[in-house]
C-alpha positions in Angstrom: -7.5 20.4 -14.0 -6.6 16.9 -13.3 -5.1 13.9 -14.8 -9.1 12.6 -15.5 -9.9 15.7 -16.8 -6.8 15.6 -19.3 -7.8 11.9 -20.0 -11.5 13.0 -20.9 -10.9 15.6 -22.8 -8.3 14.0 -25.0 -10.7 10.8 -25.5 -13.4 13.0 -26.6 -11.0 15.1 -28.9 -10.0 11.5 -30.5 -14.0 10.7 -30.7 -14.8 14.0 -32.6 -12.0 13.7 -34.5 -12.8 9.8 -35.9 -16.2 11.3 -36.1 -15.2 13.7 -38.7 -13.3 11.5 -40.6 -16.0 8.8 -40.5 -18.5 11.3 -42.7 -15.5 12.7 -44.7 -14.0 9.4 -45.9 -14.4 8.5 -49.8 -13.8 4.9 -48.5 -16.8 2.7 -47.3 -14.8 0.4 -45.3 -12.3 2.7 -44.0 -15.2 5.1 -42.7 -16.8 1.9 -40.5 -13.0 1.3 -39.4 -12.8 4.9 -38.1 -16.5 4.5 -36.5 -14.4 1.4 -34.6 -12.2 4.1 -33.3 -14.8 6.5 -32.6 -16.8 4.0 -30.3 -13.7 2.9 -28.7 -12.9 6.6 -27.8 -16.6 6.5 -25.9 -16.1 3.4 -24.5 -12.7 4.9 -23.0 -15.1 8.0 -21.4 -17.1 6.0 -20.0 -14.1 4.1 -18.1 -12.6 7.6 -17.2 -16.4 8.5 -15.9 -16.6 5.0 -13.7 -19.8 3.8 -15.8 -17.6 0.9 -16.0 -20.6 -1.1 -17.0 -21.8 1.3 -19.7 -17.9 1.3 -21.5 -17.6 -2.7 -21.8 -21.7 -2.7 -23.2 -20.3 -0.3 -25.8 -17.5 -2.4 -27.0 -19.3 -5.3 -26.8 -22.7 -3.7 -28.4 -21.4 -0.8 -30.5 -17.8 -2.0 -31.6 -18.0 -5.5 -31.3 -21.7 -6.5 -33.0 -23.0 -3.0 -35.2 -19.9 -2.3 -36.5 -19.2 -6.0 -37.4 -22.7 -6.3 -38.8 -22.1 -3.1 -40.6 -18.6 -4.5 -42.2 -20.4 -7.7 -43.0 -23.0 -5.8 -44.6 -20.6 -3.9 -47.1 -19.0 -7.1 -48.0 -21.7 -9.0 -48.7 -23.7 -6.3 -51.1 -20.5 -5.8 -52.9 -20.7 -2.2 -52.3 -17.2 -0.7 -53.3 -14.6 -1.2 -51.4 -12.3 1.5 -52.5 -12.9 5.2 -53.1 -16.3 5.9 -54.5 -17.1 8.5 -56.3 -20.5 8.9 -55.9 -19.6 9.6 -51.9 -17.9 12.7 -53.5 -20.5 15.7 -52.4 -20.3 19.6 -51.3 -19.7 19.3 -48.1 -20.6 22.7 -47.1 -24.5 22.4 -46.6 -23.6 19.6 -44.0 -21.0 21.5 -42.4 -23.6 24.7 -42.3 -26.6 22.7 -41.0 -23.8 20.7 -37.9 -22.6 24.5 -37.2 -26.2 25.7 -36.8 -27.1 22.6 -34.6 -24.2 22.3 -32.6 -24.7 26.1 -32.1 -28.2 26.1 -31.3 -28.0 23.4 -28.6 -25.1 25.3 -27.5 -26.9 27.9 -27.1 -30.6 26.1 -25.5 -27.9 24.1 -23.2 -26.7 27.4 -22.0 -29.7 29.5 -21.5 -31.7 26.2 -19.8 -29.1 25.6 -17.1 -26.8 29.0 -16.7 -24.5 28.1 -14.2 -26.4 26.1 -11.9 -25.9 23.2 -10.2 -28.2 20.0 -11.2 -28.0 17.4 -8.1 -26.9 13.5 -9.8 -29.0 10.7 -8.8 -28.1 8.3 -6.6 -25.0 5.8 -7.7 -26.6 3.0 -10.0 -25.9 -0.5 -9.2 -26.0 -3.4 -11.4 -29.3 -4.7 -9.8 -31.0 -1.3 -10.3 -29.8 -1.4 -14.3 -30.9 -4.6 -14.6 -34.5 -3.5 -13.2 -34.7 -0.8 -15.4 -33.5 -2.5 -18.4 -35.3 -5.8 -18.4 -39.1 -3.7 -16.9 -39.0 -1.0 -19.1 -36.8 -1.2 -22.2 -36.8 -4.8 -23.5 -39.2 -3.8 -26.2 -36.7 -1.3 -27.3 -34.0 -4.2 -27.3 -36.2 -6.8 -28.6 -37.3 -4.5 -31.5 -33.9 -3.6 -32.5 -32.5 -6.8 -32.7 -35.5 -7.6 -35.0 -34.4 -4.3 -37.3 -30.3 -6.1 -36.9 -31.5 -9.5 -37.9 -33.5 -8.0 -41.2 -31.0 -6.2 -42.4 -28.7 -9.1 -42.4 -31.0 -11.1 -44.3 -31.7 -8.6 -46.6 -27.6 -8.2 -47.1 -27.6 -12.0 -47.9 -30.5 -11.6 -50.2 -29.4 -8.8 -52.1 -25.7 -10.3 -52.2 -27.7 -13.6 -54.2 -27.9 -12.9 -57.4 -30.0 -16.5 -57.6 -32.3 -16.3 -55.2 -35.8 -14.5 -56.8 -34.8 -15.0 -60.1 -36.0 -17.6 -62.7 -32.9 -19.7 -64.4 -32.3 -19.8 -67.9 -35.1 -21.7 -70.2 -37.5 -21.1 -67.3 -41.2 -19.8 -68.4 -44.7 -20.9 -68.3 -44.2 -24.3 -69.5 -41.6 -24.9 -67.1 -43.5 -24.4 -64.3 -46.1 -27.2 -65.2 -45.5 -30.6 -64.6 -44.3 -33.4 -66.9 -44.2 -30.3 -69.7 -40.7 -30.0 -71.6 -39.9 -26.9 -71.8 -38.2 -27.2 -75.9 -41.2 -29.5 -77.4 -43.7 -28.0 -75.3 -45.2 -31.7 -75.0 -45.3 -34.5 -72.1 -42.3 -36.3 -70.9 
């Protein structure tokens, strides 16, 4: 075993492990803190795996936009910052339905491939990524940065308490005109 070996394996016990207490957490803000850690951990795989590239798109991407968006997105629909009850379920039927995933992919991963050898594609270059990412997956990109951009807007709008909302004294009247609203006659 060597020292990469060591490296990867203790990244990806460090990415489970963040993982697990991402979806254990009682705290909202603590849990996205922990996904930060989580990410990172990838991000450090990816280094150890030479996909230089993919690793510094994941920080930048992953850690440095979703998970900011995400933060942002707590704070501005004053969700509750501190321990929350209601995140307070059983978590046995999750644990029972990961086992019985992770098991059966286990399981499809092993009987699919045995012990053979599956020959890697050639080395990718930054020209070849660039092909394949700006030919065949900008819709993908240009479709999620739609979904990003909504949900922000909708964070704002749901964080304005004024915004969709008539003010105080407002009615029918108040909508006409040279009508006051008290008398019900012209101005």
């Amino acid at each position: 075993m060597t020292g990469a070996d060591v490296l990867l394996l203790a990244l990806g016990a460090v990415a489970v492990g963040a993982g697990v207490l991402v979806v254990t957490t009682k705290h909202l803000v603590r849990a996205g803190l922990y996904l930060v850690v989580c990410l990172g951990a990838l991000a450090g795989d990816f280094l150890v795996l030479s996909a230089e590239l993919v690793a510094w798109v994941q920080v930048l991407i992953y850690v440095g936009a979703v998970v900011v968006l995400l933060l942002f997105a707590v704070m501005l629909t004053r969700a509750p910052i501190g321990a929350s009850d209601d995140l307070d379920r059983p978590g046995w039927p999750a644990a029972l339905i990961g086992g019985g995933a992770g098991l059966g992919l286990t399981v499809l991963l092993v009987d699919a491939y045995r012990w053979s050898t599956v020959a890697l594609p050639r080395a990718g270059t930054a020209e070849r990524l660039g092909e394949q990412i700006f030919q065949s997956w900008v819709l993908p990109f240009e479709v999620l940065s739609v979904l990003l951009l909504s949900a922000l807007v909708g964070a704002v709008v749901l964080s304005r308490p004024d915004i969709g909302r008539p003010g105080p004294g407002a009615g029918p009247a108040a909508e006409r005109p040279g009508v006051d609203v008290k008398t019900g006659g012209r101005r």
